[in-house]
C-alpha positions as CSV (number, residue, x, y, z in Angstrom):
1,X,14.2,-85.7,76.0
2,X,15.6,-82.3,76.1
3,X,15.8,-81.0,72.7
4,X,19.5,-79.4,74.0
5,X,21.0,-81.9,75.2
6,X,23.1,-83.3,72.1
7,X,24.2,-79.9,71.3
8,X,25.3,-79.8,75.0
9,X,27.2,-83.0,74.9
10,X,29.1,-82.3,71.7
11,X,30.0,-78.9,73.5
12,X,31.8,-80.4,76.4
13,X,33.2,-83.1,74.4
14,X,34.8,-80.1,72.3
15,X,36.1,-78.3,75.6
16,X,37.2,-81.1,77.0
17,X,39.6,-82.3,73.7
18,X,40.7,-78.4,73.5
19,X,41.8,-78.8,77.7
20,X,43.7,-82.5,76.5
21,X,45.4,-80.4,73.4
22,X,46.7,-77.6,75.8
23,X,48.2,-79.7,78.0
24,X,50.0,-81.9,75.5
25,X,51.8,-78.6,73.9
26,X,52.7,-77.8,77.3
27,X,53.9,-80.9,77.7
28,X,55.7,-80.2,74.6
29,X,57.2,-77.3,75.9
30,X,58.7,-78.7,78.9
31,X,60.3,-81.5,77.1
32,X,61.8,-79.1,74.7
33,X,59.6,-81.1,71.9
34,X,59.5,-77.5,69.4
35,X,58.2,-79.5,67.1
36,X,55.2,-81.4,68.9
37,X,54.4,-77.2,70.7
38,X,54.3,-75.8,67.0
39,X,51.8,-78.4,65.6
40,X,49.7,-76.7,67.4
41,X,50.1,-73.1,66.4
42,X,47.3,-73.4,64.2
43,X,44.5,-75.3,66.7
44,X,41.1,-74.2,66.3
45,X,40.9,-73.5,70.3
46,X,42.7,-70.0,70.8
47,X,43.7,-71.2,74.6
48,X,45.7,-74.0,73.0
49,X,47.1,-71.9,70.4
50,X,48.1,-69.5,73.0
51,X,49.7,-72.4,75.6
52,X,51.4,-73.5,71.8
53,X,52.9,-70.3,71.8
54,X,54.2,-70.7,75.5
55,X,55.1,-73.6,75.0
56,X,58.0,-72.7,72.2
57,X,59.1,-69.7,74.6
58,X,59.4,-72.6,77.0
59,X,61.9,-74.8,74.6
60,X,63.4,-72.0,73.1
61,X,62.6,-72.2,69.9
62,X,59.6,-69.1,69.5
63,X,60.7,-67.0,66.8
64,X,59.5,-63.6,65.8
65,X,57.6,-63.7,63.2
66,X,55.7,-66.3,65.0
67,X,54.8,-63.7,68.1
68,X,54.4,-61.5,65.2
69,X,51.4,-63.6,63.6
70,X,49.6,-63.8,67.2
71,X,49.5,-60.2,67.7
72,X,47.1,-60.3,64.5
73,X,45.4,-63.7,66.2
74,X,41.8,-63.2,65.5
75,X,41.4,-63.8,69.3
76,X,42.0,-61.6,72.0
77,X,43.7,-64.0,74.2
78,X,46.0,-65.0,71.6
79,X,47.2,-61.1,70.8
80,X,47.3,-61.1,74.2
81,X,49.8,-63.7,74.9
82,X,51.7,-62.2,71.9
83,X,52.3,-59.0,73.7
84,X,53.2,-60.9,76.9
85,X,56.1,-62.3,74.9
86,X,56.8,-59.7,72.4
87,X,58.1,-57.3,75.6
88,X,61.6,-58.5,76.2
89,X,62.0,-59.2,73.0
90,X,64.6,-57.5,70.0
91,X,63.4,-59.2,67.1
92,X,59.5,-58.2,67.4
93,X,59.4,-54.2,66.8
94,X,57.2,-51.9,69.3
95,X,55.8,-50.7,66.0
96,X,53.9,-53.8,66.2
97,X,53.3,-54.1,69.5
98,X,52.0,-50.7,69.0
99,X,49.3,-51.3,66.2
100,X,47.1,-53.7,69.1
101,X,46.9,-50.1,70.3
102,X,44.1,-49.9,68.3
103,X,42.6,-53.2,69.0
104,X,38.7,-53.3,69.6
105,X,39.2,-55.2,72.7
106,X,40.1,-52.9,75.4
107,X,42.5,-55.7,77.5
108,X,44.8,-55.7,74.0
109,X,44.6,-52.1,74.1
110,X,46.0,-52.1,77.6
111,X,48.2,-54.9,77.2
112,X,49.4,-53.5,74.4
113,X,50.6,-50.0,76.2
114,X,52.3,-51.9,78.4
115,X,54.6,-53.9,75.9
116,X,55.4,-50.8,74.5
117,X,56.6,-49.0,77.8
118,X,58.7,-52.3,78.3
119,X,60.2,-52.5,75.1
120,X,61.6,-48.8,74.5
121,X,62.2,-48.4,78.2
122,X,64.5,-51.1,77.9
123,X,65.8,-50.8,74.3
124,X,63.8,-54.0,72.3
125,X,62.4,-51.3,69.9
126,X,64.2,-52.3,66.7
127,X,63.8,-48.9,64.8
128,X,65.2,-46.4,66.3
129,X,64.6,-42.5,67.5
130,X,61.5,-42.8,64.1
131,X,59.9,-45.8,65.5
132,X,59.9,-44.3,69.3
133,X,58.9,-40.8,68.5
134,X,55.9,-43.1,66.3
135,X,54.5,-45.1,69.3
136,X,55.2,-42.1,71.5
137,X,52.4,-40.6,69.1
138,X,49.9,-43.6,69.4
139,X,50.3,-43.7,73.5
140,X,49.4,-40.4,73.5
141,X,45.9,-40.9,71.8
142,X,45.3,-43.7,73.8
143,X,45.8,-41.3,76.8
144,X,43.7,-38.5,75.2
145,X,40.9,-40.5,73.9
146,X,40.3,-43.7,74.5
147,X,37.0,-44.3,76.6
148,X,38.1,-46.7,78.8
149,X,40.4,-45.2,81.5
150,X,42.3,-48.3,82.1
151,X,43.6,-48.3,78.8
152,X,44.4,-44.0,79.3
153,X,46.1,-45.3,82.5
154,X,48.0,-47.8,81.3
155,X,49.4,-45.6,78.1
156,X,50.2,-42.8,80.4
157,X,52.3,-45.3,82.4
158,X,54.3,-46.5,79.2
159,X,54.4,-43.0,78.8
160,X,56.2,-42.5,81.5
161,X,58.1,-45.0,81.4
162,X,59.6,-44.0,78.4
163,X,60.2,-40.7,79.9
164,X,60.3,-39.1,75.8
165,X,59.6,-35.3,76.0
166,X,57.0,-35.7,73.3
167,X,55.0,-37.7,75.6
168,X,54.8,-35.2,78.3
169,X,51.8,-33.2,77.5
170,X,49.6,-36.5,77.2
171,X,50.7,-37.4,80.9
172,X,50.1,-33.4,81.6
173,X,46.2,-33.8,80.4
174,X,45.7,-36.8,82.6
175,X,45.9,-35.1,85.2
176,X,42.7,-33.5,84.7
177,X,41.2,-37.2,84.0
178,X,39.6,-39.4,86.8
179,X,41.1,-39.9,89.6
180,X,43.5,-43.4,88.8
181,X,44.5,-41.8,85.6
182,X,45.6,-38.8,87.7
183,X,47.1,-41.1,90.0
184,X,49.2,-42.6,87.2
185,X,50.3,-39.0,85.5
186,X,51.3,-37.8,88.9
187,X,54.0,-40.9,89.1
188,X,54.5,-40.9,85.4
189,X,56.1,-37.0,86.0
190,X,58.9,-38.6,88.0
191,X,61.5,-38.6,84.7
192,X,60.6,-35.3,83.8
193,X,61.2,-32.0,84.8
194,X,61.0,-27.8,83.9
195,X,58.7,-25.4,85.3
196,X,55.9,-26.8,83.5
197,X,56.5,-30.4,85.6
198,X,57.0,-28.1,88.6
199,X,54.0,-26.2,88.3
200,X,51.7,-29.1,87.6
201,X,52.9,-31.2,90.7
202,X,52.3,-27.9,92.7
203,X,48.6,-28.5,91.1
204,X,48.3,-31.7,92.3
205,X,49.5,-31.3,95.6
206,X,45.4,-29.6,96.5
207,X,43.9,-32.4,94.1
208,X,40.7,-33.6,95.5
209,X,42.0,-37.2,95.8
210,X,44.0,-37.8,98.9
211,X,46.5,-40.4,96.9
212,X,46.7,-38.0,93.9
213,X,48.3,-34.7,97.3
214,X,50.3,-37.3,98.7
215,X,52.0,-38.7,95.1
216,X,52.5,-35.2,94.1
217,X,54.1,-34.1,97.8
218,X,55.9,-37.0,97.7
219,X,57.5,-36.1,94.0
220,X,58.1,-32.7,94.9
221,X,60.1,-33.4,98.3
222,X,62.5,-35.6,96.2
C-alpha cells in the first residue's frame, strides 16, 4: 500500500471542506447574512478568507478596518483581495494601500500600485496633499528599482494617473527601461506638460519599439 496515500486523502478531504466553506460565505454574502460572511474572516484557508471578505462587500456590511487587517493577511491572495476593495474606498487610506508597495510578492506589489493610482486619482486618499506627495514617493521607487518590470509598469501607470509633478521624473526614467515600461511612461506623459515632456516625447518618437514611435506621435499630434 502506498506509504502516501493517507497523507493524500487527508489533503483532499482538507481542500475539499475549504471549497464547501467558500461557498457557504458566499452564500452568505448573497443573502445579506454579514454575520454568517464574517465567521469566516478568520478560516484557516486564505481563499475562504478572501470570498469572506467578498462576501461582506456583497451585503454591505465590510468595514475598513476589516480591509485594513487583509492588506497585512499573511497570504498574498488575501492582501490581494484587500487592495481590490480598498480602491474605491474613503475609509481605507492609500497610505496603506501604499505600504503592500513593499510586499515580497511581486502581484501585491503591482496590485498594490494600482490601488494607489485609483484611490488619489479619484480622491479616496484620506490625508491629504502629505499623504499624496508620500505615496507619490513610494511609486517612484517602485518605478526606479524594483526588478520586476511589471511592478515598474504598473507604478508608472498610477503615476500617471495621478498626474502629481513629483512623479514626473520617475515616468521620465522609464522611458529608458524595457520596452512595456517605456510603453507605459510614453502614455503616463499624457497629464503633463513643459519642455521637458516635449522634449522627451520628441525622444520617443525614433524609440526602437514601433508601439513606443506611434504612442509618442500620437501624444504629440494632440
Amino acid at each position: 500500500m502506498d506509504a502516501g496515500a493517507p497523507e493524500a486523502g487527508r489533503q483532499r478531504r482538507v481542500a475539499e471542506g475549504a471549497i464547501g466553506r467558500r461557498r457557504e460565505a458566499a452564500a452568505a454574502g448573497h443573502a445579506g447574512d454579514a454575520a454568517g460572511a464574517r465567521s469566516y474572516l478568520h478560516d484557516s484557508d486564505p481563499m475562504v478568507r478572501s470570498s469572506a471578505l467578498r462576501a461582506l462587500e456583497r451585503a454591505g456590511d465590510l468595514a475598513g478596518r476589516e480591509v485594513e487587517a487583509a492588506l497585512a493577511d499573511p497570504a498574498p491572495a488575501v492582501r490581494l483581495t484587500g487592495l481590490e476593495l480598498a480602491a474605491g474606498r474613503d475609509d481605507v487610506s492609500a497610505a496603506a494601500a501604499a505600504d503592500r508597495l513593499a510586499d515580497d510578492d511581486r502581484r501585491v506589489v503591482e496590485a498594490a500600485a494600482w490601488t494607489c493610482g485609483e484611490k488619489i486619482s479619484a480622491g479616496h486618499t484620506g490625508g491629504g496633499e502629505s499623504e499624496t506627495a508620500a505615496v507619490v514617493d513610494a511609486l517612484g521607487t517602485v518605478a526606479r528599482s524594483h526588478d520586476d518590470p511589471l511592478c515598474r509598469e504598473s507604478a508608472i501607470a498610477a503615476l500617471g494617473a495621478i498626474s502629481h509633478p513629483a512623479g514626473l521624473p520617475a515616468i521620465l526614467a522609464g522611458l529608458d527601461d524595457k520596452p512595456e515600461v517605456r510603453r507605459r511612461a510614453v502614455i503616463a506623459l499624457a497629464p503633463f506638460d513643459g519642455p521637458e515632456v516635449d522634449a522627451a516625447l520628441l525622444r520617443a518618437t525614433t524609440d526602437r519599439d514601433r508601439q513606443v514611435r506611434t504612442a509618442a506621435t500620437e501624444l504629440r499630434s494632440l
